[in-house]
N, C-alpha and C positions, 0 to 999 in steps of 0.2 A: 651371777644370775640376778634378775630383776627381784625387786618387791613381789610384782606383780607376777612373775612366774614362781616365785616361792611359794605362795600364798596359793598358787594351784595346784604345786605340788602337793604343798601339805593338807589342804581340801582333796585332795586325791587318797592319797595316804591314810589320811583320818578315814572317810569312807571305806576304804580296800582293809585297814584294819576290824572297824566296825561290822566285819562281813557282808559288805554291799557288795555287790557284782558289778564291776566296771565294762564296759560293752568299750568295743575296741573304734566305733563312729564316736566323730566329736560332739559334746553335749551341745544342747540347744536351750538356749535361754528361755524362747518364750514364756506364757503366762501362766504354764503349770508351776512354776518355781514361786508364782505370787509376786514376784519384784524386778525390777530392773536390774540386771545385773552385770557386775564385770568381764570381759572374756580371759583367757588365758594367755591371748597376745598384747600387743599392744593398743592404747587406748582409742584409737582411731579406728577398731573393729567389733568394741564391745556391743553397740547395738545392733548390728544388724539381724541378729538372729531371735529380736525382742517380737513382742506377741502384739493383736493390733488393738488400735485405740481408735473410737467412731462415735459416730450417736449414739449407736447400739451397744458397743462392746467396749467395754470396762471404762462408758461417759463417765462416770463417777469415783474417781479415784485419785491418787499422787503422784501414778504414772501419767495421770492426763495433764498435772500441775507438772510432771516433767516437760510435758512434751510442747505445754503451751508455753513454759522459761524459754525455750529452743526458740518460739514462734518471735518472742518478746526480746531477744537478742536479735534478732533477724527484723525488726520492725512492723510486724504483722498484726500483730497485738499489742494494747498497751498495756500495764503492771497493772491495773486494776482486773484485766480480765482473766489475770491468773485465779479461776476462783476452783478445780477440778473437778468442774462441768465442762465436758466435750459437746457443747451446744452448736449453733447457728454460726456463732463468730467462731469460734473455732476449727470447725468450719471451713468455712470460708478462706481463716487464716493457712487453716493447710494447705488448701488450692494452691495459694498466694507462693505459697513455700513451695510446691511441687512444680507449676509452671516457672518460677523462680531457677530452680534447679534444673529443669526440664526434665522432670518426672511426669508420668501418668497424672491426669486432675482426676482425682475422686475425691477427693477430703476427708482422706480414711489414713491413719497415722502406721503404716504397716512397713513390712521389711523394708522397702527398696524408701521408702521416708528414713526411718529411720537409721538406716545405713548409711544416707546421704550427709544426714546434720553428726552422725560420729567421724566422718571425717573433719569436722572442725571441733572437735574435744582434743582439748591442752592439758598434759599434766602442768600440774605449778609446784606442787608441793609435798612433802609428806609429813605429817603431823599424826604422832603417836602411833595407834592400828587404822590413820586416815590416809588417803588419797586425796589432795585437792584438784578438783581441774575446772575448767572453763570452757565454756561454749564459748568460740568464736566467732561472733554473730556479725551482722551487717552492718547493725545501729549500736552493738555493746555487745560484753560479754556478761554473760551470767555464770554465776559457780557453783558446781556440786561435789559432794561428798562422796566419797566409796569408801565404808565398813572393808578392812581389808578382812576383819573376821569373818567376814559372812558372806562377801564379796558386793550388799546392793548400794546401789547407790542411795545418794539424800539429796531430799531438794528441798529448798523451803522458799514460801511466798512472804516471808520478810520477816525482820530481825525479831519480831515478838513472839513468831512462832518458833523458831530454829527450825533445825535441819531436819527432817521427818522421811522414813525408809520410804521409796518411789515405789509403792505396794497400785498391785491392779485391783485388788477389795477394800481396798481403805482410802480414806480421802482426808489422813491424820495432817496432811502438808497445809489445808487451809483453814484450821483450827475446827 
């Protein structure tokens, strides 16, 4: 059994002990959980079921400093505009990514987005209760963390900040 299916097991367990009620439909990531998170498959599924990200909805946060690393491995954006503000360039950068892909152009970072860019997430590594993996982007790869305790992922906009939970309320990734 994988890491990453243990780690749901016993997130299942913990809970089912804890007297939670398990409902027998597969859980859904989105933005009630607050963070980006892992699925129970494998890593090339874990987003698709994430919550969206736009001008309007969760502009300011470490899930949009996820979503703009994805943009910035892909050549859309450069490293300066990781700042998680979901503004005008980013924007734009989605379009970029969506007719890229040949998705819908809205410029709204939602299921069938981010479904698309988890198909190029690469495990690389495991370090301690980490997950290391990478986005396989067009122009680079960028890498994120997964809390195997907690399951969310981390992202960070560069070595002086470190890795910071990809929260849809918080925007701790850009200091």
């Amino acid at each position: 059994m994988s890491v990453r299916k243990r780690t749901a097991a016993v997130v299942l367990a913990t809970a089912l002990a804890g007297g939670v009620a398990a409902s027998t439909a597969p859980a859904s990531a989105s933005t009630s959980q607050g963070y980006v998170t892992m699925g129970s498959g494998p890593i090339t599924g874990d987003w698709g079921d994430e919550g969206t990200l736009s001008t309007s909805s969760h502009a300011h946060s470490s899930a949009t400093a996820l979503w703009q690393a994805v943009l910035f491995a892909d050549g859309f954006l450069n490293a300066r505009d990781i700042d998680c503000r979901f503004g005008a360039r980013t924007k734009t950068a989605t379009k970029m990514f969506q007719d890229y892909y040949h998705l819908a152009v809205d410029g709204i970072a939602g299921k069938k987005s981010f479904s698309s860019a988890d198909n190029r997430l690469v495990h690389d590594y495991y370090s301690g209760h980490y997950e290391v993996a990478y986005y396989k982007g067009i122009a680079r790869k960028v890498w994120f963390k997964i809390n195997l305790n907690n399951g969310r992922y981390e992202v960070r906009k560069s070595t002086s900040i470190g890795y910071k939970d990809a929260s849809y309320t918080k925007a701790a990734a850009c200091g």
